[in-house]
N, C-alpha and C positions, 0 to 999 in steps of 0.2 A: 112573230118571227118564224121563217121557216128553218124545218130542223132538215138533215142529209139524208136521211130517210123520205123524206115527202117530196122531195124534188123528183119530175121526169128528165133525166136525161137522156138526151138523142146521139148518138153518135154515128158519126160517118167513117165505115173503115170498109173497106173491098174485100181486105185476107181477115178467111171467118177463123184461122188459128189468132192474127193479134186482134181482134173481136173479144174472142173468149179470156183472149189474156187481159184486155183492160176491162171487160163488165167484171169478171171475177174478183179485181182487184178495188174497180168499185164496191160490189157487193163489201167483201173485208171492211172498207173501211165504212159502211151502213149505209149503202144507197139501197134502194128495193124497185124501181125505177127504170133501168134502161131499156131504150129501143135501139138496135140496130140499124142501118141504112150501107148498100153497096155504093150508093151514087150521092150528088150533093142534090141531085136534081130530086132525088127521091129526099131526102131529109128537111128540103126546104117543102114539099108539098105534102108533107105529112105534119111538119109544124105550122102551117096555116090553118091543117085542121085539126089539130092536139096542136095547143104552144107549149113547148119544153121550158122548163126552168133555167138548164143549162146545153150548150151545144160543143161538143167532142168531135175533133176532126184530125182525119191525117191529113198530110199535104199532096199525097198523090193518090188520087181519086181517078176511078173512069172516064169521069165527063167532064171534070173542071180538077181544079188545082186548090187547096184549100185556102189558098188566098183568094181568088174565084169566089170559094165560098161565103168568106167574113164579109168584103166585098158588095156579094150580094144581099147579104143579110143585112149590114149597115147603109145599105141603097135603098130597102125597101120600108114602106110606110107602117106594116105591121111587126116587121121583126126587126127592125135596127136596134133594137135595146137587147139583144137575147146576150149574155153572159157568154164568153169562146174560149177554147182553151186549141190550142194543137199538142197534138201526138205524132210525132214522124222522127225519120232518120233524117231528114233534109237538114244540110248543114251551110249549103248557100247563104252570106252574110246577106246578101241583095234580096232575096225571096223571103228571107224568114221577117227582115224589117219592111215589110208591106202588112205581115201580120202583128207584130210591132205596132204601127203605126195606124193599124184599125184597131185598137186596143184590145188585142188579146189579153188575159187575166194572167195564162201563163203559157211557157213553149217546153215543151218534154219531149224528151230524146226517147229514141225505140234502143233497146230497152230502158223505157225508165223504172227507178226503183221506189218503194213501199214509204219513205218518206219523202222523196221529191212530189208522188202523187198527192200527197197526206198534204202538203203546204200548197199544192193548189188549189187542194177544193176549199181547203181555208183559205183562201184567198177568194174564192169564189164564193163562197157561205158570208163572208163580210161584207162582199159587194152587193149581195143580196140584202142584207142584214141592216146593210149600213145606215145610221141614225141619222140627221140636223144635225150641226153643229150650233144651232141656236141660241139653245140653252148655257153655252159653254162659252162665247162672247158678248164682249162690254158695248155690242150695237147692233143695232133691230138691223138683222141681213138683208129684207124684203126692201132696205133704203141701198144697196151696196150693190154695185156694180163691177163688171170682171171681164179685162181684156182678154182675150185668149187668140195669142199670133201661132199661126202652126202652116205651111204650103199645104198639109194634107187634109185634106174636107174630113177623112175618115176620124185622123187623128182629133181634129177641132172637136168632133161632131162628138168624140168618145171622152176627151177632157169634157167637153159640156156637159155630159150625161151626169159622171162623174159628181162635179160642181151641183148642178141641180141635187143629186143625193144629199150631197151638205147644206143643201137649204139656201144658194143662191137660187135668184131668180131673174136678174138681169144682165145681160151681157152684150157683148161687142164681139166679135170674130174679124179676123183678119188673113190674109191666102198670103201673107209677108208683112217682113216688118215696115218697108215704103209705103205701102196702101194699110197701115196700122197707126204712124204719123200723127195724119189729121184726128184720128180717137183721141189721141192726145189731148190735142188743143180742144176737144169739143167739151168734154164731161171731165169731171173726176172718177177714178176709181180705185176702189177699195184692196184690186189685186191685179198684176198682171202676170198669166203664164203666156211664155216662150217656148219654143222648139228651140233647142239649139242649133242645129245643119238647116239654113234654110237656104235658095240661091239669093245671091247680093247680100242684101246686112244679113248677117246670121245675128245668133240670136244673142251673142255676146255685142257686138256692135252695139242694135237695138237697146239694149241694156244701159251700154254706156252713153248713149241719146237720149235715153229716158233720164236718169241720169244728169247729166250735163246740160239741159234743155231747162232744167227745172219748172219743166211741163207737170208735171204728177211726183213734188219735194218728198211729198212723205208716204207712197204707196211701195212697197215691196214687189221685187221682181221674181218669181218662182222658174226657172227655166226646167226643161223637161231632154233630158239628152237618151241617146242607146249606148250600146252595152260598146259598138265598134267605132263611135265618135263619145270619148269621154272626152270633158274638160277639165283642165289642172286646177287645183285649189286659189292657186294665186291667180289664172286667168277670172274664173268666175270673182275672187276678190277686188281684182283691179275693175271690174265690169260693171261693181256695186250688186251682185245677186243677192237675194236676202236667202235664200236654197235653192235645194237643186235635190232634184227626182230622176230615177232612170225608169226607162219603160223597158219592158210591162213594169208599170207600178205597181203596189199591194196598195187599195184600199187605205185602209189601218196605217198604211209610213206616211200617202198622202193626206188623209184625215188630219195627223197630231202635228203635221207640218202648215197645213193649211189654219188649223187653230192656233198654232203657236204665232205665226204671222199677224192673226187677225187681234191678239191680241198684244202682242208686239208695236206694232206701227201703228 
């Protein structure tokens, strides 16, 4: 296990005053570790030859936007796995859930403060950290299967990673719940996650087609919503959800969630 001290983190920030203000703030809480970067274009070609642990970014960069940046990070064959967090003033609902939706770890406001930082990087140290869930359910996972409907490749690609940490190993992906259907009728599976907001059947719909279909009677539905489309207790009730997650997820909430399911149903 790595401890917060041994990680390099990279950060992309332009103003070398909030630079100093967030390595400092690292430093405090035991990083020993950071590299600076003015540009994304420079952060990404310094991580192909140092890979960072963790990646730090504002949202307005020189060259790119740091959605841009997550973006191209989760595009490419050697860095789509790097751990992301943002640091900016951007307060745009539509641009921060792009970073959202590339599974950022966590989204921090300038200024952020000494515990809001403190429960990121725990966040961030878990998802590094994080164990199999193996040991801890009543069935060999390497036989268990796991839908995962989401429109956004990014989002898919970072619920999968996710998943894979837990010690799945097979899966289905689907770019909506219509072209998700036919998975149905094909296999069983052990779990399926949903986006909530997706176009045509959102993800409440889907739910109650799964559901109603009695395509997959005893698999649990985990739906995954944001912070500016929440769903009501009674909708996700009437829909059959078996839970429900908001993104940025922690680790650790999706973890005891996903075990509790797997040995539930």
């Amino acid at each position: 296990m790595l401890a917060l001290e041994e990680l390099l983190i990279t950060l992309a920030e332009p103003s070398p005053v909030q630079a100093q203000i967030i390595t400092k703030a690292l430093e405090e809480l035991g990083a020993r570790q950071v590299e600076v970067h003015t540009t994304g274009e420079e952060l990404i070609s310094q991580a192909r030859e140092r890979r960072p642990n963790l990646v730090i970014s504002a949202y307005h960069l020189p060259d790119m936007t740091g959605s841009d940046l997550v973006q191209t990070l989760r595009g490419s064959s050697d860095l789509y796995d790097l751990p992301f967090i943002l640091i900016s003033s951007e307060t745009n609902p539509e641009r921060l859930e792009t970073i959202r939706q590339a599974g950022s770890l966590a989204i921090l406001p300038k200024p952020f403060d000494g515990p809001q930082l403190a429960q990121a990087m725990q966040s961030v140290m878990s998802f590094i950290n994080c164990a199999s869930l193996g040991a801890e359910v009543d069935a060999d996972m390497a036989l268990m299967s796991v839908l995962i409907v989401d429109d956004s490749q990014t989002s898919r690609h970072h619920i999968r990673q996710v998943m894979e940490k837990l010690g799945f190993e097979h899966f289905c992906e689907a770019a909506s719940a219509e072209t998700a259907i036919p998975y149905l009728e094909q296999e069983p599976f052990k779990l399926i996650i949903t986006d909530f907001h997706m176009p045509g059947m959102d993800g409440l719909d889907f739910a109650r087609y799964v559901r109603d279909s009695q395509l997959q009677p005893g698999t649990p539905v985990l739906m995954i919503t944001s912070q500016n489309e929440p769903a009501s207790q009674e909708d996700l009730e009437d829909a059959g959800i078996a839970a429900c997650c908001e993104k940025p997820f922690d680790i650790e909430q999706m973890r005891e969630l996903v075990r509790r399911l797997l040995n539930e149903y």
